[in-house]
C-alpha positions as CSV (number, residue, x, y, z in Angstrom):
1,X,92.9,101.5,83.2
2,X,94.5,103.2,80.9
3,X,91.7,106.1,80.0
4,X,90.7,108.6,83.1
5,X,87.3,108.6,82.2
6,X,86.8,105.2,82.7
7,X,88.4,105.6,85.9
8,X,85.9,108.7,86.4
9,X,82.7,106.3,85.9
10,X,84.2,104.1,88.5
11,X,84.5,106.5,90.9
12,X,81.1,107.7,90.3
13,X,79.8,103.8,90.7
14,X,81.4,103.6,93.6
15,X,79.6,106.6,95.6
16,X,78.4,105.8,99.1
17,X,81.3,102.7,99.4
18,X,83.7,102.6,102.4
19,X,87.8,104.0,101.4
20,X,90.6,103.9,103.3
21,X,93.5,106.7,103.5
22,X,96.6,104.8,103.0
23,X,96.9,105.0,106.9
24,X,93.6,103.7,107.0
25,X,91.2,106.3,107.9
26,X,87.8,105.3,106.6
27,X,85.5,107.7,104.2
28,X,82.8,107.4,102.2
29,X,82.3,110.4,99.4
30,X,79.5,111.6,96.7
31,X,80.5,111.5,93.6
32,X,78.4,114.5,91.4
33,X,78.8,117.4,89.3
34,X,82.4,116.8,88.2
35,X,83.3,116.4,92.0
36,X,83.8,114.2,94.8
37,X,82.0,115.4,98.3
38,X,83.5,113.9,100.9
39,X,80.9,112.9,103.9
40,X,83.6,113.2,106.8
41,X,85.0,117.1,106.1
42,X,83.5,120.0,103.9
43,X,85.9,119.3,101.4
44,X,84.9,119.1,97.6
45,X,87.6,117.3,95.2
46,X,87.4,118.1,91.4
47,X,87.4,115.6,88.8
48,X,90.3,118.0,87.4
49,X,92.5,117.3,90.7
50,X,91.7,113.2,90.2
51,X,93.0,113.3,86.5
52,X,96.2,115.0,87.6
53,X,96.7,112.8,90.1
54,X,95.4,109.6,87.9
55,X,98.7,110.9,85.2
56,X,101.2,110.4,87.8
57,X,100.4,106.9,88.5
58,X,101.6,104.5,89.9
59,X,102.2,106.5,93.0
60,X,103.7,104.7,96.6
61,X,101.6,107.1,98.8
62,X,100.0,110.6,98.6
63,X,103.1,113.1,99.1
64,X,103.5,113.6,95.6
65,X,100.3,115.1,95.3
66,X,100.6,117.6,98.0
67,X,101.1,120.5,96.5
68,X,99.1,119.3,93.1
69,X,95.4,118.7,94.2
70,X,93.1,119.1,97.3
71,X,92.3,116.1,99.7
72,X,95.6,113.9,98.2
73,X,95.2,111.7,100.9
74,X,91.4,110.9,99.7
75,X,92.5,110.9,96.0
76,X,95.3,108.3,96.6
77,X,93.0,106.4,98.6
78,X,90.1,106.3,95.7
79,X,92.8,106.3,93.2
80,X,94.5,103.5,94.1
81,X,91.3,101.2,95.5
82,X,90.8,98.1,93.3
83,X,87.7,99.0,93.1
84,X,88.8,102.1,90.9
85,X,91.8,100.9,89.6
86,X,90.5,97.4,87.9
């Protein structure tokens, strides 16, 4: 997909659904209010930090995105889900 907020509505769709870090750590998130909740931690991604992320792709694994958005194991994870990524 080449426009974010396509990607956005997909992650939005995909609320409630089982992700995997790239090491395989299961979540589940809540998509709402321009943010992603994850259910595992307090932590609250914006859909900001997913569109910075979703410019650099393709990506091998979250270490790029250290220092760019919150949670960049999670994004990678949602980002780069077929689910998400069509």
């Amino acid at each position: 997909m080449s426009d974010f907020s396509a990607v956005w509505r997909s992650i939005q769709a995909c609320t409630g659904q089982e992700f995997r870090t790239k090491s395989g750590r299961p979540f589940t998130y809540t998509a709402h209010d321009g943010y992603v909740h994850l259910d595992n931690t307090d932590r609250s991604i914006s859909r900001t930090d997913f569109s910075r992320a979703y410019a650099l792709m393709p990506l091998r694994g979250p270490g790029r995105l250290t220092r760019l958005v919150q949670g960049p194991s999670y994004v990678f994870g949602i980002l780069t889900d077929d689910r998400i990524r069509g």
